[in-house]
C-alpha positions in Angstrom: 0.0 0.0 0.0 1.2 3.8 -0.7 1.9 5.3 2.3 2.7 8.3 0.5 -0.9 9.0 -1.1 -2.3 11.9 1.2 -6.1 11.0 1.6 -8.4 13.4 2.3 -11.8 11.9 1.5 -13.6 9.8 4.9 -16.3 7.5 4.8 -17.9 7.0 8.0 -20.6 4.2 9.5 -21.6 3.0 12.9 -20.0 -0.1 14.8 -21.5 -1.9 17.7 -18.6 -1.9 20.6 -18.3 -5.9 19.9 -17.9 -4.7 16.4 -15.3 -2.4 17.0 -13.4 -3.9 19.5 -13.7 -7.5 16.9 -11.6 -4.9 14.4 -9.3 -3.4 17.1 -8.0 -6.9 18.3 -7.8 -7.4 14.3 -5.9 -4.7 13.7 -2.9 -6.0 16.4 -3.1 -9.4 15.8 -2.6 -9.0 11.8 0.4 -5.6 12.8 -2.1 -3.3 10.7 -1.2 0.6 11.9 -5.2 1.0 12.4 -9.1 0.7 11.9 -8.9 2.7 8.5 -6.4 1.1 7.4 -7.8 -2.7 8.1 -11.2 -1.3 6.1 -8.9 0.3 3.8 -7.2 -2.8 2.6 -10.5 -5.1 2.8 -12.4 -2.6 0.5 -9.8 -2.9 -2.1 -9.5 -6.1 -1.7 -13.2 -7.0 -2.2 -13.1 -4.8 -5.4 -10.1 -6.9 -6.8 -12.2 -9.9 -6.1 -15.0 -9.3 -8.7 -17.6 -9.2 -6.2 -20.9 -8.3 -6.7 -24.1 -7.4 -4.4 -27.0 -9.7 -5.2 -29.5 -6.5 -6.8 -32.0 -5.9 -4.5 -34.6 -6.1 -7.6 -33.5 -9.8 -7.8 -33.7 -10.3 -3.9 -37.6 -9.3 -4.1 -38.1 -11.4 -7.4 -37.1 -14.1 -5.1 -39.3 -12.8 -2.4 -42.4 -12.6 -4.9 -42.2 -16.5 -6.3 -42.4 -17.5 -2.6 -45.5 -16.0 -1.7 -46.6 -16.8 -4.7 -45.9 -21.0 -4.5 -46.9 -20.3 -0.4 -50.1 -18.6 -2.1 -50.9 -22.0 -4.1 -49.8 -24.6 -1.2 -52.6 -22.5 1.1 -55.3 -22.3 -1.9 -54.5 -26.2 -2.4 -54.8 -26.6 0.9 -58.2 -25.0 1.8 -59.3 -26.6 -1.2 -58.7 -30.5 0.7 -60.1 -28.9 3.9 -63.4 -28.3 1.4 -64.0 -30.9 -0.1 -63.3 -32.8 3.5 -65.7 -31.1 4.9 -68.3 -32.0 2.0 -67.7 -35.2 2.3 -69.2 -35.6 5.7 -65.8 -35.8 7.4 -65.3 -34.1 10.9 -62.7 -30.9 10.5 -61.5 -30.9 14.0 
């Protein structure tokens, strides 16, 4: 990493104290200098890797065709409990 790079931009975001401590006993067991610098590293590296966020548009797609095949197991469902009950069969 360039040490020599003077950066000026911050990004900031909020840590339980498990959280942060988790990162500060990080930081000394790996000999990084600090916190930004762990996050630093990890960032860039996660870039590197290719990786992607699942879309949340994909995430709800998902969401939709479960309700969807729940939606048909219920109306299948309260169909048999029907036609149980038509048949002269005690529902419970």
């Amino acid at each position: 990493m360039n040490l020599t790079i003077r950066k000026s931009k911050m990004i900031s975001f909020r840590l339980s104290p498990e959280e942060y401590q988790t990162l500060k006993d990080t930081c000394e067991l790996q000999g990084v200098r600090s916190i930004s610098d762990l996050a630093r590293t990890a960032m860039q590296k996660l870039i590197a890797s290719g990786w992607q966020p699942v879309p949340l548009s994909d995430e709800v797609r998902d969401l939709r065709n479960r309700v969807r095949m729940l939606s048909l197991q219920l109306d299948q469902l309260s169909t048999a409990v029907h036609r149980g009950r038509g048949n002269g069969e005690e529902g419970g």
